[in-house]
ZARODO-611610 format. One record per residue (C-alpha): x negated, z negated, y negated. Coordinates in steps of 0.2 Angstrom, whole numbers, padded with zeros to 4 digits, always signed. Each point is the difference from the previous one (the first is absolute). Layout:
N
+-------+-------+-------+
|    px |    pz |    py |
+-------+-------+-------+
|     X |     Z |     Y |
...
+-------+-------+-------+
END
This chain:
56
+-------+-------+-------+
|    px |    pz |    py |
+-------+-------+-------+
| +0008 | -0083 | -0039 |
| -0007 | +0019 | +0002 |
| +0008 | +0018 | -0005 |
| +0000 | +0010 | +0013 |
| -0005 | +0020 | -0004 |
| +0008 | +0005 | +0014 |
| +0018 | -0008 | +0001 |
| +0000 | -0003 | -0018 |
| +0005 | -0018 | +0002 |
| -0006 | -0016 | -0005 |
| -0005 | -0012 | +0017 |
| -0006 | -0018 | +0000 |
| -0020 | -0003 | +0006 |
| +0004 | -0004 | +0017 |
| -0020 | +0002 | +0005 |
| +0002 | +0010 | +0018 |
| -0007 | +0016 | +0008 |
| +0015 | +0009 | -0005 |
| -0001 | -0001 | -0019 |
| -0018 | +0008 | -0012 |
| +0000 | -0006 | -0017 |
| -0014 | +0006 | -0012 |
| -0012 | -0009 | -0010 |
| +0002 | +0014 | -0012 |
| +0017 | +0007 | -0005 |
| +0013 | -0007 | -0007 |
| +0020 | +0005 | -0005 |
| +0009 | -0006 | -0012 |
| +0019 | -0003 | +0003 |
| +0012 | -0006 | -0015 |
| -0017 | -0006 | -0010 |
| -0005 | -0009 | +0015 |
| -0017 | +0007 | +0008 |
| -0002 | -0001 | +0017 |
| -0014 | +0002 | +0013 |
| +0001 | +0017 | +0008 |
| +0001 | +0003 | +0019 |
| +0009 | +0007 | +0015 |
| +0009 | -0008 | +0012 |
| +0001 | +0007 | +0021 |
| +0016 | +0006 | -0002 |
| -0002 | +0010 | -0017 |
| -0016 | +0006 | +0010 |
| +0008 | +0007 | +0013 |
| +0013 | +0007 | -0008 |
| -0011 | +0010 | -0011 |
| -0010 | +0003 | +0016 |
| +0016 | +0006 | +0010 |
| +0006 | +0013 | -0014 |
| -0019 | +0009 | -0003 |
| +0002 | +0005 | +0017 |
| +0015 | +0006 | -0001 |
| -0005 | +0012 | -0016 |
| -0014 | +0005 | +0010 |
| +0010 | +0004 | +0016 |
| +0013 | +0009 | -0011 |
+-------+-------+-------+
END
């Protein structure tokens, strides 16, 4: 299991392309601490609204 930064939700270790967890970082949720990452989707999410700040 990893904490996303960028959807803010906690995902299961799936090991594929479209997930990065860090070998630094970590979160902690309700006194558990979880390994930090970003999943695709968080990614382009965040991806998708800087470049709508920067076209606005």
């Amino acid at each position: 299991m990893y904490y996303c930064i960028a959807c803010n939700q906690v995902h299961p270790s799936l090991s594929t392309k479209n997930e990065v967890i860090f070998k630094t970082g970590f979160h902690y949720m309700n006194s558990t601490m979880y390994s930090a990452g970003i999943c695709k989707t968080g990614a382009s999410t965040d991806q998708n609204e800087l470049q709508k700040s920067a076209t606005a």
